[in-house]
RODO-2510 file (C-alpha; in nm, 4 decimals, decimal comma):
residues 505
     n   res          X          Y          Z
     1     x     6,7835    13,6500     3,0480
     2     x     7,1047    13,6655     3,2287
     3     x     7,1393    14,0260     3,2362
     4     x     6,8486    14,0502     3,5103
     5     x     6,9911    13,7498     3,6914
     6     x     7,3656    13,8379     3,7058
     7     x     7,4295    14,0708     3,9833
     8     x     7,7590    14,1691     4,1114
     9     x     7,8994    14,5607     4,1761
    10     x     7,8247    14,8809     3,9428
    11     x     8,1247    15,0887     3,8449
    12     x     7,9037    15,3755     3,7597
    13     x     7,5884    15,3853     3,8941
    14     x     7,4046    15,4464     3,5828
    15     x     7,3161    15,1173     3,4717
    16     x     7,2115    14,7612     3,5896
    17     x     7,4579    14,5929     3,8132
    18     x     7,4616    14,3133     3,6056
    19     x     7,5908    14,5178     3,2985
    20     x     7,8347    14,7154     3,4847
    21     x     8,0266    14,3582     3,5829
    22     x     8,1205    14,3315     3,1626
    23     x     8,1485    14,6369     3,1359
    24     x     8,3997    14,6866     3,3884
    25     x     8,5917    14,3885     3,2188
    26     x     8,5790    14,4572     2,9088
    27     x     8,7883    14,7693     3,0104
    28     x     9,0368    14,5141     3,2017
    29     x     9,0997    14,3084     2,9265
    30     x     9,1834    14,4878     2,6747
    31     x     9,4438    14,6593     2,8883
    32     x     9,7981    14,5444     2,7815
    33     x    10,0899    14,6455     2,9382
    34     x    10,4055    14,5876     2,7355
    35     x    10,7512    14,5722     2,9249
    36     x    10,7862    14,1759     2,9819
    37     x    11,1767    14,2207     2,9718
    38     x    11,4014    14,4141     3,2117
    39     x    11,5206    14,6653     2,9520
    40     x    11,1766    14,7367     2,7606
    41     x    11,0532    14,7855     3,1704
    42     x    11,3424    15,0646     3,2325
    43     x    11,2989    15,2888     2,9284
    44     x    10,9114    15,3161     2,9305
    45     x    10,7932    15,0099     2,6918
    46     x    10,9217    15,2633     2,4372
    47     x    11,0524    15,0011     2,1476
    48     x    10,8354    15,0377     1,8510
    49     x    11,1309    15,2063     1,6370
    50     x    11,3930    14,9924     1,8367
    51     x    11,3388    14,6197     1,8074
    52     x    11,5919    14,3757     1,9220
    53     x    11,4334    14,2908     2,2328
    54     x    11,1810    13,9916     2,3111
    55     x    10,9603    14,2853     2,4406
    56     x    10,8967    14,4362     2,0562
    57     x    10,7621    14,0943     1,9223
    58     x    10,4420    14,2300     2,1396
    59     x    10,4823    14,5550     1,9723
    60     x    10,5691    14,6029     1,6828
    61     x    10,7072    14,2463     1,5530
    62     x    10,9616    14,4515     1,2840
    63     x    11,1383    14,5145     1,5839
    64     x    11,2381    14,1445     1,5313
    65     x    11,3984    14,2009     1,2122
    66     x    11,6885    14,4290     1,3858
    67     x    11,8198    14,0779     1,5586
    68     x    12,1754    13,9734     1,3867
    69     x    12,2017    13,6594     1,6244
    70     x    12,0174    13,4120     1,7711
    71     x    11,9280    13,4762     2,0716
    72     x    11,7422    13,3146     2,3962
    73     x    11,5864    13,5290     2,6780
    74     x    11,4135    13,4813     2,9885
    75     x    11,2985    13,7543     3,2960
    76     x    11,1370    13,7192     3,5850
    77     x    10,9734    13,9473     3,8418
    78     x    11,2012    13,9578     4,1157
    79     x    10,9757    14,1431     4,3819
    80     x    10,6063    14,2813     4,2946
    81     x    10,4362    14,4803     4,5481
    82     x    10,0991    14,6615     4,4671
    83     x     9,9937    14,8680     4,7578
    84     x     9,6263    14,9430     4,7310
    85     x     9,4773    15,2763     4,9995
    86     x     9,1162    15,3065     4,9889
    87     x     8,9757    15,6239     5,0715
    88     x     8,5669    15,5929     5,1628
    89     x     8,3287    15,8737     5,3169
    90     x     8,6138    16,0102     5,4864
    91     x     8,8493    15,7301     5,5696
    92     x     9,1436    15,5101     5,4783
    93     x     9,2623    15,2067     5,4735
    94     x     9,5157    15,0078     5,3239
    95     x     9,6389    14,6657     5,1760
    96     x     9,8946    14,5093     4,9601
    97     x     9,9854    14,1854     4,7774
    98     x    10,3404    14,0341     4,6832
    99     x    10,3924    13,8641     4,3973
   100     x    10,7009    13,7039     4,1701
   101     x    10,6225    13,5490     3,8107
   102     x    10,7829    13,4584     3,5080
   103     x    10,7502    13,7473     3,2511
   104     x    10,9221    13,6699     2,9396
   105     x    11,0354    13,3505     2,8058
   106     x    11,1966    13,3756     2,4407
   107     x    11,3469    13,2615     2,1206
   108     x    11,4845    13,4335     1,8340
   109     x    11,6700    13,2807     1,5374
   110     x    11,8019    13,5164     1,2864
   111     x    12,0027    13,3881     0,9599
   112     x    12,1850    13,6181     0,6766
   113     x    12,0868    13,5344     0,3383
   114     x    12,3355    13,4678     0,0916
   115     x    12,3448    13,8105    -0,0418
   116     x    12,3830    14,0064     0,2776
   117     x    12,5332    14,3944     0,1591
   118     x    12,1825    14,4767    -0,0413
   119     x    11,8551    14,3844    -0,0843
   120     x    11,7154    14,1208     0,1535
   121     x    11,9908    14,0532     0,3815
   122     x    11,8451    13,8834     0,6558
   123     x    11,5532    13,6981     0,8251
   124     x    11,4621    13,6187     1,1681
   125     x    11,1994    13,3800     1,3511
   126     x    11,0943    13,4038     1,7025
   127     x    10,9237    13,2063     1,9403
   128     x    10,7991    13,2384     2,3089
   129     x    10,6084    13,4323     2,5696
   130     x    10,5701    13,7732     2,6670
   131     x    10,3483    13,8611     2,9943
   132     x    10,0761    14,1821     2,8963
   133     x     9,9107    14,2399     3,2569
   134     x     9,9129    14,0821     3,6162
   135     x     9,5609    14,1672     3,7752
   136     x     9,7251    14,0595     4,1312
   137     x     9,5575    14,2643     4,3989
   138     x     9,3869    14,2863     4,7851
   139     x     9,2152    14,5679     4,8356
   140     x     9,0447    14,6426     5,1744
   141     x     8,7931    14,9016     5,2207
   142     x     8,5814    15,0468     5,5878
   143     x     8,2954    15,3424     5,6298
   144     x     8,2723    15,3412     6,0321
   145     x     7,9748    15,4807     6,2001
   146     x     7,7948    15,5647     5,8466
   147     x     7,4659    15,6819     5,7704
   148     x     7,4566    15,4559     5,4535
   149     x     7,3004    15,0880     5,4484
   150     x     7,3676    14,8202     5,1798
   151     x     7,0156    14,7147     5,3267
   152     x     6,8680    15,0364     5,1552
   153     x     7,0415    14,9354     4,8001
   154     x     6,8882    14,5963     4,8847
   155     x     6,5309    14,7445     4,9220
   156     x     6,4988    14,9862     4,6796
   157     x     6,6913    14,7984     4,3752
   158     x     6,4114    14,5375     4,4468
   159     x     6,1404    14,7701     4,4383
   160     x     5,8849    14,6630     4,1064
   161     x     5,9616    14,3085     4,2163
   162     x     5,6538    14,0991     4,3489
   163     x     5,7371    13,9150     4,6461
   164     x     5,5372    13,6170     4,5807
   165     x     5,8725    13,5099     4,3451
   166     x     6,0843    13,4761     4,6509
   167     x     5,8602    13,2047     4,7725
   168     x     5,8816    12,9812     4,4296
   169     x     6,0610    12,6909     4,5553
   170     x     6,0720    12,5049     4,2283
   171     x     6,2126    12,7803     4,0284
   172     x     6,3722    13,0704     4,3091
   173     x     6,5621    13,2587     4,0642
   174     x     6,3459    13,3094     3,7863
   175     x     6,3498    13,6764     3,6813
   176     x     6,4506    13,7905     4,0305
   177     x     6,7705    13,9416     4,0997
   178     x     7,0196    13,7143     4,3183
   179     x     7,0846    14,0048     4,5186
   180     x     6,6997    14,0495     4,5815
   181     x     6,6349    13,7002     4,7022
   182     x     6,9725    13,6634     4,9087
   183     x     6,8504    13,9815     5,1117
   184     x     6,5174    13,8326     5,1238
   185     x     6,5895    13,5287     5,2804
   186     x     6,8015    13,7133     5,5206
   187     x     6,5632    13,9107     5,6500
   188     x     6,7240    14,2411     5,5289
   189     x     6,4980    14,3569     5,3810
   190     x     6,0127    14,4066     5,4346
   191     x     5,7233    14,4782     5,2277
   192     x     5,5952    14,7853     5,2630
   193     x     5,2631    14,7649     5,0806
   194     x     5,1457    14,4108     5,1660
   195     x     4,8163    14,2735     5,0198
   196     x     4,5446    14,0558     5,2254
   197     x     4,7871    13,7708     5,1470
   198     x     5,0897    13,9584     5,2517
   199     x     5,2265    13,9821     4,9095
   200     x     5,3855    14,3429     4,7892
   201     x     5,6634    14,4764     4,5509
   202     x     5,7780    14,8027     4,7324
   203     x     6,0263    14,7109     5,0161
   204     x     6,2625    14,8567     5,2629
   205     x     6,5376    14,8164     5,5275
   206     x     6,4721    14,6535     5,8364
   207     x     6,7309    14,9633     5,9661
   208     x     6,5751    15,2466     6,1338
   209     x     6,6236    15,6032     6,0649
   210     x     6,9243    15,7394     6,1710
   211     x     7,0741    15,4491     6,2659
   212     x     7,4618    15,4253     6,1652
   213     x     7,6349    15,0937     6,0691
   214     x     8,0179    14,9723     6,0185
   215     x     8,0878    14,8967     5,6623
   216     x     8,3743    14,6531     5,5251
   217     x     8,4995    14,5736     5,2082
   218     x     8,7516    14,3025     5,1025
   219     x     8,8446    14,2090     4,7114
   220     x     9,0738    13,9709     4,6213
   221     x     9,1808    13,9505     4,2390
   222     x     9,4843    13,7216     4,0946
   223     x     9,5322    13,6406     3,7384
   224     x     9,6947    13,7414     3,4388
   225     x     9,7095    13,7887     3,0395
   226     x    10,0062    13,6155     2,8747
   227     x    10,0689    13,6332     2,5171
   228     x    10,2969    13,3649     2,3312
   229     x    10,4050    13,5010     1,9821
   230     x    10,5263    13,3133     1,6860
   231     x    10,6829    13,6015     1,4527
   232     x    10,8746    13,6594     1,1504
   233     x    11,0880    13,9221     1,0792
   234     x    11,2710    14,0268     0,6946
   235     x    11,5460    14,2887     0,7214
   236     x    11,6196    14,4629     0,3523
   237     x    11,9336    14,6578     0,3113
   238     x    11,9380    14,7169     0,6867
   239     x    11,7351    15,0405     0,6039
   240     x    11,3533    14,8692     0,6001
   241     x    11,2491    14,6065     0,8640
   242     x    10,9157    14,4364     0,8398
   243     x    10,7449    14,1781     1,0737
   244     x    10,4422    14,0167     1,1687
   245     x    10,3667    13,8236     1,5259
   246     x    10,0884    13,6064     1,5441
   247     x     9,9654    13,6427     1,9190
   248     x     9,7772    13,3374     2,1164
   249     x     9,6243    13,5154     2,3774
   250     x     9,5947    13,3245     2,7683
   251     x     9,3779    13,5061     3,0054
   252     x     9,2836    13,4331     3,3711
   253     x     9,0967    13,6560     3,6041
   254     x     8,9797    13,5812     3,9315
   255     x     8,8285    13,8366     4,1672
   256     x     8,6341    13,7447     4,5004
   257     x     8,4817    14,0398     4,6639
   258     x     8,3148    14,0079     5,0636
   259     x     8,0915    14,2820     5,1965
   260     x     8,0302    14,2917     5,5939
   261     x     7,8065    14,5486     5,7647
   262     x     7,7502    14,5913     6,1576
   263     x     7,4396    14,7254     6,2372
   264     x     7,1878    14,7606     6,5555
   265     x     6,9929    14,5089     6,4270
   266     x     7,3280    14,2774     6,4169
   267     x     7,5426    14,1800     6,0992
   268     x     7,5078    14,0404     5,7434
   269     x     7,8113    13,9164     5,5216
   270     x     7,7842    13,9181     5,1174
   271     x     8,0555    13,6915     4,9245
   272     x     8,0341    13,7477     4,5564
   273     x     8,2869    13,5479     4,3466
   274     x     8,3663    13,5102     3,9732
   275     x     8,6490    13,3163     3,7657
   276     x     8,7124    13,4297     3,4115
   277     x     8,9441    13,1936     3,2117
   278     x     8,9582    13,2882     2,7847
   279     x     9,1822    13,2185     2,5200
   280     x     9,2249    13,4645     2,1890
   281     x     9,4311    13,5049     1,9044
   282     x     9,5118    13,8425     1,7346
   283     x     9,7559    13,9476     1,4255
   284     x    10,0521    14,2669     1,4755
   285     x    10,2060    14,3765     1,1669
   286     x    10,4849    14,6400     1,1687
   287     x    10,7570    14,8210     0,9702
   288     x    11,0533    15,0288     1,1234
   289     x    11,2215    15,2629     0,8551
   290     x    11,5936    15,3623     0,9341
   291     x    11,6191    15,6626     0,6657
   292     x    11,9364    15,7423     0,8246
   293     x    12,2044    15,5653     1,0763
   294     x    12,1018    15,7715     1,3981
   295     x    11,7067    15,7818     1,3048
   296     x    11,4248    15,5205     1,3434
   297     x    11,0754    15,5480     1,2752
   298     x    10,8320    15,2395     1,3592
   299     x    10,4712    15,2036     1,2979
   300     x    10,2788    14,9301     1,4135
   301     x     9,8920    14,7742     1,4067
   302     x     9,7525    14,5570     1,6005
   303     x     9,4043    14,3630     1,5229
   304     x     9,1537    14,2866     1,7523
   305     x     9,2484    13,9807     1,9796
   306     x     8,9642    13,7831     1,9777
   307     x     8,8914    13,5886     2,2690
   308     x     8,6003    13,3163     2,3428
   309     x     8,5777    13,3315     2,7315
   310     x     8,4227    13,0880     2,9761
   311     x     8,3377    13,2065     3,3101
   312     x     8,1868    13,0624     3,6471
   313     x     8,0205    13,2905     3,9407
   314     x     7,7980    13,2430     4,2609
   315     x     7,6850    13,4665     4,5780
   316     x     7,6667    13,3915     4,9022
   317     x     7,4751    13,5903     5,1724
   318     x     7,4547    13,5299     5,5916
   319     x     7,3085    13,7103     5,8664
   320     x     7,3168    13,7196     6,2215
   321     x     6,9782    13,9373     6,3927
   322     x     6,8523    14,0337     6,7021
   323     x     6,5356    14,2512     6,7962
   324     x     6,4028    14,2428     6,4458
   325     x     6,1451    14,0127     6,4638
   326     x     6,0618    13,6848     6,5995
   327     x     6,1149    13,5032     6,2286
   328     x     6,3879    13,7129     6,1593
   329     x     6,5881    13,6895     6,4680
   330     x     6,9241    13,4723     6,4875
   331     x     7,1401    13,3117     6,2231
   332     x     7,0802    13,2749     5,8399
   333     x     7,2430    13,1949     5,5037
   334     x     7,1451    13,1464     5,1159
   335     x     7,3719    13,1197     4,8607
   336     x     7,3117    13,1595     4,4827
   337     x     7,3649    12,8123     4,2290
   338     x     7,6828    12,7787     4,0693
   339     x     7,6548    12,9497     3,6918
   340     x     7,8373    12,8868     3,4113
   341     x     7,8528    13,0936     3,1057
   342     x     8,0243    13,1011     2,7539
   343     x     8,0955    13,3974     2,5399
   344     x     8,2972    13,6309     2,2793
   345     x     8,4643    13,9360     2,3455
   346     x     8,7131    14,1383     2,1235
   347     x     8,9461    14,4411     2,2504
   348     x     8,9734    14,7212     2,0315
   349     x     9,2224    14,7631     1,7532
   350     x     9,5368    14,9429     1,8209
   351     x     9,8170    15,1193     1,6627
   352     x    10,1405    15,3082     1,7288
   353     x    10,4002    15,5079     1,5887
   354     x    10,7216    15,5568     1,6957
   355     x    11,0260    15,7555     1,6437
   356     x    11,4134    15,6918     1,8308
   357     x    11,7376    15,8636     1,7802
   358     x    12,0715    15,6855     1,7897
   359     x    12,3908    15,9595     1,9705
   360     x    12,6435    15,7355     1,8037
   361     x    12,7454    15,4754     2,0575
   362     x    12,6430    15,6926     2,3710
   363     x    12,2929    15,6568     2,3893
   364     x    11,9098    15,6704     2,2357
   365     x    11,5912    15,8571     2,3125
   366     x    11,2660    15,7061     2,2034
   367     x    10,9450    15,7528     2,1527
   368     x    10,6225    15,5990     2,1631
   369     x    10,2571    15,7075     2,0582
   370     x     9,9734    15,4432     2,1256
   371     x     9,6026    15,4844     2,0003
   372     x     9,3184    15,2473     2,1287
   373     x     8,9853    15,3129     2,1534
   374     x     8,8229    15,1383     2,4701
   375     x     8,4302    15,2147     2,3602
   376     x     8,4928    14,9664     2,0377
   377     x     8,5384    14,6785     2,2802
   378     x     8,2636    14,4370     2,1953
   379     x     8,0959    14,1165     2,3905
   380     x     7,9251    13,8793     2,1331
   381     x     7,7389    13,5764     2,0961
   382     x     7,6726    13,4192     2,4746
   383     x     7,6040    13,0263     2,4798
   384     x     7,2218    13,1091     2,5441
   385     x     7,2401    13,2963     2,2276
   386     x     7,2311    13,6409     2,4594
   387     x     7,3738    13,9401     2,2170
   388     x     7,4726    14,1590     2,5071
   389     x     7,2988    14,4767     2,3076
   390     x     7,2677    14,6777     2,6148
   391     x     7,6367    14,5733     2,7280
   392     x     7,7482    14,6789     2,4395
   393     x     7,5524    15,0459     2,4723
   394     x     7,6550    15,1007     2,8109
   395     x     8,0912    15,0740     2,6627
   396     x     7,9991    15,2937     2,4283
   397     x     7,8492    15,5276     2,6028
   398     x     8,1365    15,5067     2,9025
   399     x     8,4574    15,4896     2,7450
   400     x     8,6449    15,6729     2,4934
   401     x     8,9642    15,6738     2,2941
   402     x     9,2908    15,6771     2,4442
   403     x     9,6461    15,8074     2,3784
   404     x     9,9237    15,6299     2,5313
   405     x    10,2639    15,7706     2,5923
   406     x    10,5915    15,5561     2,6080
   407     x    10,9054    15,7431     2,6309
   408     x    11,2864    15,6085     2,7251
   409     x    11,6477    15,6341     2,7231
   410     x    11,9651    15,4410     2,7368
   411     x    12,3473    15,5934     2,8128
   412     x    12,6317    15,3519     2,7430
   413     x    12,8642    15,4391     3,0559
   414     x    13,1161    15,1670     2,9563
   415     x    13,1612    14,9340     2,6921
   416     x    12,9420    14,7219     2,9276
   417     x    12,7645    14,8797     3,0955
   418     x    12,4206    15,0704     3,0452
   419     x    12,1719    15,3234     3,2584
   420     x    11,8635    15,3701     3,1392
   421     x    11,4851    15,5435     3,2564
   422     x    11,1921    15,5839     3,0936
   423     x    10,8210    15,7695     3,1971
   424     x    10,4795    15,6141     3,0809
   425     x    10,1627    15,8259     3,0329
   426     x     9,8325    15,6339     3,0034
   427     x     9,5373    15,8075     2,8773
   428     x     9,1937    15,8032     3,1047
   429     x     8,9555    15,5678     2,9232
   430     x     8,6560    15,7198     3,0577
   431     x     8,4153    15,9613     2,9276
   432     x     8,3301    16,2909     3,1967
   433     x     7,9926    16,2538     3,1482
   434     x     7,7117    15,9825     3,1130
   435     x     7,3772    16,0668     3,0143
   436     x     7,4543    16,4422     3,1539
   437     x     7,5663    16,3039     3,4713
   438     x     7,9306    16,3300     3,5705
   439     x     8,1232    16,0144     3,6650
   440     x     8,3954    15,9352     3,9023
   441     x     8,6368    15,8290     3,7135
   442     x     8,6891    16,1387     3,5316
   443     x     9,0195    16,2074     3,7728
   444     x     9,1538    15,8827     3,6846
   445     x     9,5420    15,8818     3,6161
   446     x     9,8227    15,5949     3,5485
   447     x    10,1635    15,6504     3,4958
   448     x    10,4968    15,4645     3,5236
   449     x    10,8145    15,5806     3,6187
   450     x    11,1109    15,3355     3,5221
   451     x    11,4607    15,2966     3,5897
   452     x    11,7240    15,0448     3,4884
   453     x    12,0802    14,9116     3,4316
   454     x    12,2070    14,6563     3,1508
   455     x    12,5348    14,5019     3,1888
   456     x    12,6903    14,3049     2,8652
   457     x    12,9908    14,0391     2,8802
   458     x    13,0769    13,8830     2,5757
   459     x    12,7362    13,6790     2,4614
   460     x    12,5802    13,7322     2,7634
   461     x    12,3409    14,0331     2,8843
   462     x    12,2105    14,0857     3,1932
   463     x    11,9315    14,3945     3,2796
   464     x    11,7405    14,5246     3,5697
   465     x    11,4792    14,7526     3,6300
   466     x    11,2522    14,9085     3,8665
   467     x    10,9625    15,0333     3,7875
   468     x    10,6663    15,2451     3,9965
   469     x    10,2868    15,2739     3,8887
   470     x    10,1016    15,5096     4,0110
   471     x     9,6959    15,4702     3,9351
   472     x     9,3897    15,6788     4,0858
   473     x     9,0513    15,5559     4,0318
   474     x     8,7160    15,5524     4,1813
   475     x     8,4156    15,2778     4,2084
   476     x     8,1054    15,2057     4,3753
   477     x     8,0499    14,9820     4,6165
   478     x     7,6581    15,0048     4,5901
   479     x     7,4069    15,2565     4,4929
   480     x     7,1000    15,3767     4,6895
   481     x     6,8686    15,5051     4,4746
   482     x     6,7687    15,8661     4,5465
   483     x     7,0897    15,9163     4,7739
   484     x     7,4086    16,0232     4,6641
   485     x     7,6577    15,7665     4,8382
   486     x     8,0013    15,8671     4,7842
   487     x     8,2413    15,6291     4,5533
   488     x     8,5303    15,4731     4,7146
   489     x     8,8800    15,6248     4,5420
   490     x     9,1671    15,4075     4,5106
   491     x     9,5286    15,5053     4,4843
   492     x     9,7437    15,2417     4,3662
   493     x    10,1124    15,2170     4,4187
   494     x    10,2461    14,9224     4,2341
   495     x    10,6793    14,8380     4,2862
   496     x    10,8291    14,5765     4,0322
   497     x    11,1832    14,4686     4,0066
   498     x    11,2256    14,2488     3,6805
   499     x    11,5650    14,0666     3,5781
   500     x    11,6528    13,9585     3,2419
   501     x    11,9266    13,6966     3,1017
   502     x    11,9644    13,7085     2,7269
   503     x    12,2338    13,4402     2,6066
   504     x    12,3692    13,5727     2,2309
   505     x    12,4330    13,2366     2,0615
***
């Protein structure tokens, strides 16, 4: 079963490592994040009553309908800096990556029909790309001098398991966690209740009491969802836009994590890495309602995208002792096989509403509501013919719904020129409790403060934004049963500077 043989890091504690890895992604990929053009950026993602930006096709595809002309867009993120601080049993440290990448690539044709004052008077087609996260990230993490061991998480999470099935040469993995074997044949780790043949299943740390160790933590993640949309668009009476985007879904996630720990007895190292690479489709249908010329209301849903995901992984462990033991002393190293593993997942449905107001030719104010619930994410159907029932469980019981907040501006200064802002609000996806037991993440928070400028001359637009996350959460690096080991909290401070060039043909 792959569930006992999957091991990487538990998000809450309250369930097997291996589940907490999908569960912890399923939160990450359903996570969409809207503003792939400079404008949508600076006023908060807020377009679902606005349309006529590449941006809406992602949101609510009517928005597609409010196009006159054809028109061709591309952006690109200028600068990207995500600066990561790690706080852990007392202490801090820092990190950051840098990143630029294409965010938007599009095409829009729109085309009056031949009775344009009533009735249908227009229709519009649009083709490209619009970028919906960037998991880009280094995060580095250090407990000096603490009175916690990884080597105790090592012991204890094996306890139950017989050690004669670290010694099965022909089959070393079978039913035994890689964790439990990788410590094993480092020496991290002895029987404690050994039988005439030496053979136990209790176990514990080859530290002594009291003794403090150095812990370091290093994850690197890079990757990304993209989403290229084919939509459709039919304005009627330029009072009722409808439209539809057909989404084709690209995802890539990468994440390498390495765990060091200094110690008396000398020093182990812990590489665990996994690659995640999907593709998924999903369906947006939308309408935005002008009832009046200063007033737009939008509404939006979004289906499921469905995604069929293929995924690699491996561990590696090494270890360096001294005055342990005559087998255990000097150098050693194991590493895990190479797995491979097939399966479905599908994010949960979503919708929004939306309302903006038109001040003549001055300016707008909208608004955006978004509802997703995180604890209807679902894996499905794994290549072994795995169901992931208790995966499945564990979302449900640890997230919840959500309500987003998108709101945003625009003041025409000139005939040309535009300033805009905009403030994002996104709701925490995890329940307080589990099973009675209060989690982490319950002071969780990510918001988005925007800012921009748009500059128009003749058929050509050009737009700028800056925009600045700021995200709080908290994860485990290990648990120890019986001990309360603290969660690490990390505040995330993420800069982006996107340009746009939209050429009106």
């Amino acid at each position: 079963m792959k569930r006992l043989i999957f091991t990487l890091l538990t998000i809450a504690g309250l369930f097997s490592v291996a589940s907490a890895q999908y569960v912890d992604q399923a939160l990450i990929f359903s996570q969409q994040y809207f503003g792939s053009t400079a404008r949508s950026k600076a006023m908060g993602n807020a377009f679902g009553a606005l349309g006529g930006d590449f941006s809406s096709l992602s949101i609510n595809p009517a928005g597609i309908a409010i196009y006159q002309r054809p028109e061709v867009s591309v952006s690109a993120n200028l600068l990207g800096i995500n600066n990561t601080q790690s706080t852990y049993q007392g202490q801090t440290s820092d990190d950051r990556s840098t990143t630029f990448n294409f965010r938007n690539f599009g095409y829009v044709f729109a085309q009056p029909t031949s009775s344009n004052t009533s009735g249908l008077v227009s229709v519009s087609f649009g083709l490209g790309f619009n970028r919906l996260n960037s998991f880009n990230q280094n995060i580095s993490t250090q407990a000096l001098g603490s009175s916690y061991s990884r080597t105790d998480a090592f012991a204890l999470n094996s306890n139950g398991i017989s050690s004669s099935a670290f010694f099965d040469e022909n089959n070393p993995y079978n039913n035994v966690p890689w964790e439990s074997k990788l410590a094993w044949e480092n020496y991290l780790m002895n029987v404690t209740n050994p039988d005439a043949n030496g053979v136990g299943n209790q176990y514990q740390s080859i530290l002594y009491a009291n003794e403090l160790v150095d812990q370091y933590e290093n994850i690197n993640r890079e990757g990304y969802i993209n989403e290229y949309v084919a939509s459709f668009g039919a304005n009627f009476n330029h009072r009722v836009y409808l439209g539809a985007t057909l989404g084709i879904h690209d995802l890539y996630y990468d994440e390498t994590r390495t765990y060091s720990e200094d110690a008396p007895f000398g020093y182990f190292d812990y590489l665990n890495h996994s690659s995640s690479r999907g593709y998924g489709y999903n369906l947006k249908l939308g309408v935005i309602v002008r009832p009046t010329d200063a007033l737009r209301l939008g509404a939006a849903i979004h289906t499921p995208t469905f995604y069929t995901i293929k995924e690699s992984y491996s561990s590696t462990m090494s270890s360096n002792l001294h005055d342990v033991s005559t087998d255990a002393d000097g150098t050693h190293s194991a590493s895990s096989p190479v797995g491979d593993y097939q399966y479905k997942f599908e994010t949960p449905f979503r919708a929004i509403g939306s309302i903006a107001y038109q001040f003549g030719k001055k300016g707008l104010i909208s608004l955006d509501y978004e509802y997703l619930d995180y604890s209807k994410s679902k894996l499905r159907k794994g290549d072994d013919g795995y169901n992931f029932a208790g995966e499945n469980q564990d979302i449900s019981d640890i997230y919840k719904p959500v309500s987003n907040i998108h709101i945003g501006g625009e003041y025409r200064a000139t005939d040309a020129l535009s300033l805009r802002a905009g403030y994002e609000s996104f709701g925490n996806p995890y329940k307080t409790n589990i099973d009675g037991v209060v989690q982490p993440n319950t002071n969780f928070k990510f918001n988005t403060i925007n800012a921009g400028l748009g500059y128009r001359l003749d058929n050509v637009s050009f737009d700028l934004s800056y925009s600045l996350g700021d995200r709080t959460n908290y994860m485990y690096i290990y648990q120890i049963p019986g001990m309360d080991v603290s969660p690490v909290k990390y505040h995330t401070l993420n800069h982006e500077i996107v340009f746009t060039i939209a050429l009106k043909l």
